[in-house]
N, C-alpha and C positions, 0 to 999 in steps of 0.2 A: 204781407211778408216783410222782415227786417230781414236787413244783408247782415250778414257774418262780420262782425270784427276784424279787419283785417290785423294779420298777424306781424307784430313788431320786426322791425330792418334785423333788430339784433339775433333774433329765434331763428333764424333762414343760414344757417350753418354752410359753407361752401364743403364738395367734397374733396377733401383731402390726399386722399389714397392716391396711390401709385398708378401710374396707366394699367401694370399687372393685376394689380388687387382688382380693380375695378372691370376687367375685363379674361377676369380665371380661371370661367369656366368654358371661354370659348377658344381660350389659348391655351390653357395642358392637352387638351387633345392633339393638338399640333406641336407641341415639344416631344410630348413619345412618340409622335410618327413622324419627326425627322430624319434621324439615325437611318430608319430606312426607306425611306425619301432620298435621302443623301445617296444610298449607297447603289438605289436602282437609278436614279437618275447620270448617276459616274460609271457604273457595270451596265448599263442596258441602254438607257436614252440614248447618251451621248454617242456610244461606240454605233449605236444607230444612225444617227446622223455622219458621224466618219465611215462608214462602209459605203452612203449615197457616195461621199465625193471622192473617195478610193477608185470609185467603181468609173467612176468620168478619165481617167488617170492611167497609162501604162508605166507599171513600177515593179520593181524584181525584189522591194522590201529592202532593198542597202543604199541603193544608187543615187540618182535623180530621176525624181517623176515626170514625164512629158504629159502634157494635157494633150488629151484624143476625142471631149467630147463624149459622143454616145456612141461611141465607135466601138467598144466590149461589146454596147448593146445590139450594134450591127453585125459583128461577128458571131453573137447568141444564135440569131436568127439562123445563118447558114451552115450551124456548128451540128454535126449531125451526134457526136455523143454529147452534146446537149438535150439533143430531141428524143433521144435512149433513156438518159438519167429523168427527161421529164415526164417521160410516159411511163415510164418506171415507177415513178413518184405517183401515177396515177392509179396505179393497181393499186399502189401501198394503201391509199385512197382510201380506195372501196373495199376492198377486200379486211382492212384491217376493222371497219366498222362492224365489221362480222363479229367484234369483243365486244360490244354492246347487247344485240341479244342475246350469245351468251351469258355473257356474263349476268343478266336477267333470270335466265333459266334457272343458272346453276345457284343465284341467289335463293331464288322462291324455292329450289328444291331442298337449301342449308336451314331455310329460315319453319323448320320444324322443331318439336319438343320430340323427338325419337332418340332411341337408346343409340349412345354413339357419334352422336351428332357433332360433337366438340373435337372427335377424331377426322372426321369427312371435312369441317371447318379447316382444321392445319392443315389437309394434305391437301386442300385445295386452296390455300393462301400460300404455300410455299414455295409455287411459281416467283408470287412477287418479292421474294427477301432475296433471293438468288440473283446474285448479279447478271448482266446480258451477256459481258462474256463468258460465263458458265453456261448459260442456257445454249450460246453459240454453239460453244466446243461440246456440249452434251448432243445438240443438234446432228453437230458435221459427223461425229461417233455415228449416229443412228441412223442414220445416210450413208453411212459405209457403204460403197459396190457390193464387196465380199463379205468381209466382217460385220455389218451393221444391222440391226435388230428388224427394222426395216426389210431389208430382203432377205430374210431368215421368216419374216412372217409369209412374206410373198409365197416363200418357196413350200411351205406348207400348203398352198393353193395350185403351186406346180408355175407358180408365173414368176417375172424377173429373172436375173436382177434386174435393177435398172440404177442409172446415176445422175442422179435429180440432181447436185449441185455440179454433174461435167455437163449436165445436156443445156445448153444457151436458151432452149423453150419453154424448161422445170426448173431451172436456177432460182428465178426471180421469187416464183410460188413457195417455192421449200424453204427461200429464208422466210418468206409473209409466215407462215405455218409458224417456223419456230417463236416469231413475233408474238402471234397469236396468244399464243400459251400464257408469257406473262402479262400480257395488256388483260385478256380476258381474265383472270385473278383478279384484277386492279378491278375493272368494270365490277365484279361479283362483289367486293370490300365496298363499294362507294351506295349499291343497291342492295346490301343487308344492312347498310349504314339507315339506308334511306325505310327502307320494309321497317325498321324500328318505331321511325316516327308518323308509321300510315294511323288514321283516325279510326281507332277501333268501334265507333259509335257508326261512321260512314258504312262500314263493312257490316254491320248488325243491320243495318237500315236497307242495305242491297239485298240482304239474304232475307228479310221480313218481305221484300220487295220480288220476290222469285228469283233474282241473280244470282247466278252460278259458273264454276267453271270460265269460260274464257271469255265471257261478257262481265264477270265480278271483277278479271283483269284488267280489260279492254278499259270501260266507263268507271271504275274506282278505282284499282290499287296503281295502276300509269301513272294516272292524273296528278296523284299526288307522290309521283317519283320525278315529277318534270324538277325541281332543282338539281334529282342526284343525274338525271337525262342530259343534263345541261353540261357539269363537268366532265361525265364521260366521253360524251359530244366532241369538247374543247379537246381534252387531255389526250385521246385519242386520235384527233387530226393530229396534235403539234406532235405527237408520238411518231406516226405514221410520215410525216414531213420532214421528222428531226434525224428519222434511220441510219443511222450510222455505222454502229459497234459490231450489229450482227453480220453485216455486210465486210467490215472489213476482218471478220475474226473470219467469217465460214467460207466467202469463194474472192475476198480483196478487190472484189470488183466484177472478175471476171465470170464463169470464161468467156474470152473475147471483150470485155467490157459491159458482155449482157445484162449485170445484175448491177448495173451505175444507178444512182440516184442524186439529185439537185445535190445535198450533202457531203456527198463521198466523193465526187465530180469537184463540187467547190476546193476540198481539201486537195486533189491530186492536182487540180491548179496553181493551186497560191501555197500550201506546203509542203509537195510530195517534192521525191527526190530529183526529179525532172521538171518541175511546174516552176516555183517562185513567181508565176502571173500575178502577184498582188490584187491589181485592177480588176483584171478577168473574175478574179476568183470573189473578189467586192460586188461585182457585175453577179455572177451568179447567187450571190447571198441576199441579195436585192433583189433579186425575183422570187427567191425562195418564202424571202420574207411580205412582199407585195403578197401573197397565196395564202399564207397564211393568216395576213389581216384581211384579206377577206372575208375569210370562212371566220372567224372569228368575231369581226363586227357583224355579220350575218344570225350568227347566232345570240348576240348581246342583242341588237334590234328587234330579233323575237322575242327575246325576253321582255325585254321593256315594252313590247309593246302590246305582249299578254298581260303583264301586269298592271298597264292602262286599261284594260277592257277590264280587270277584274276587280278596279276598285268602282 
């Protein structure tokens, strides 16, 4: 075998271009997602890391701030509407997750070729265009003692009234309920989202296979709802942990404080008319937030790590 010729000093051209040119396709991806890069790390990050050390800090928001330490954190501890707004926060929980298998149900019942069916779609997506303080004030209406449609139904049964947003033990439940309404829309949108793109081949292959009924659900049409399972999952906790609007449109908190949450707590702290705790109210957004990266990384670590098993 003869070796190759080697190729003249002159022929071996240096690259000239630009550090850009030369490296184009790995840097425009990262010019258009700076802007919002830029804007979540100045609106979210940072204001995240000023809320940790707010919360170390006793401050009224004008004055001067005295360093305390974890001394908010110590008073959390023995603050008993603290321990209200957080077990309050825990119903929101659970109970709110109840907009997930609806909204399932009401999916698979939309996602038909029946006469009509475009009518049943809007009237059940119309929860979600409607704002929460409409839903609120449609709510507190329907709850009415005397007036509200609510015990007008009752009283067809010969029962009631009753006053689910005066009673401190039905308070909490009757805003969840109104909650419900439009989260469960949401949930229904994201799995008629998801019902579009099931593998119409997989479903042919179940039914050749004897599958039917609520094992075609169970072992096929799930399985491949787990991404749209995943943001309702998500959107739903930080929904349920974020409750704010209906709480302060429908009972303000009360009555008695009954109907407080991490949220509505935080704000009567640090902005209400009696609060200005800055600190405190740092402190409680810091726990709020510790809770919700939980559940959050909780459910990314599932993700990633079904999707390890399934390559």
């Amino acid at each position: 075998m003869t070796a190759s010729p080697a190729l003249p000093q002159s022929s071996i051209r240096p690259d000239t271009r630009s550090w850009y040119r030369r490296n184009e396709i790995r840097v425009t991806p990262w010019l258009f997602l700076a802007p919002g890069l830029l804007f979540f790390a100045v609106y979210v990050i940072i204001p995240i890391f000023q809320s940790f050390n707010i919360s170390l800090y006793r401050w009224d928001g004008l004055g001067e701030a005295t360093y305390i330490g974890l001394g908010n954190y110590r008073e959390l501890a023995t603050d008993r509407a603290f321990e209200i707004s957080f077990w309050n926060n825990a119903k929101w929980l659970l109970l709110y997750l109840l907009a997930i298998p609806l909204g399932l149900a009401i999916a698979l019942f939309l996602n038909q070729t029946v006469t009509g069916i475009r009518l049943y779609k809007s009237l059940f997506f119309f929860p979600f265009v409607i704002s929460q303080v409409v839903v609120g004030l449609v709510f507190s209406w329907f709850y009415l003692p005397r007036e509200g449609l609510l015990n007008a139904f009752l009283a067809l049964f010969g029962a009631g009234p009753i006053n689910i947003l005066g009673d401190p033990d039905m308070a909490t439940y009757g805003i969840i309920a109104a909650g419900l309404w439009p989260q469960t829309a949401y949930c229904m949108i994201l799995y008629l989202t998801g019902l579009n793109a099931v593998d119409p081949e997989q479903v042919e292959a179940a039914r050749l296979d004897g599958a039917k009924g609520h094992k075609m659900l169970w072992y096929v049409i799930i399985p491949q709802l787990k991404p749209a399972t995943f943001i309702a999952f998500v959107v739903t906790i930080i929904g349920a942990l974020r409750s704010f609007d209906l709480i302060s449109i429908m009972t303000n908190g009360g009555p008695f404080g009954s109907t407080r949450v991490l949220s509505f707590y935080m704000f009567e702290k640090a902005l209400a008319e009696f609060g200005f705790r800055m600190g405190y109210g740092a402190a409680i957004a810091v726990v709020l937030f510790l809770i919700m990266l939980c559940f959050i990384a909780y459910f990314l670590w599932s993700m990633y790590r079904e999707e390890r098993v399934g390559r």
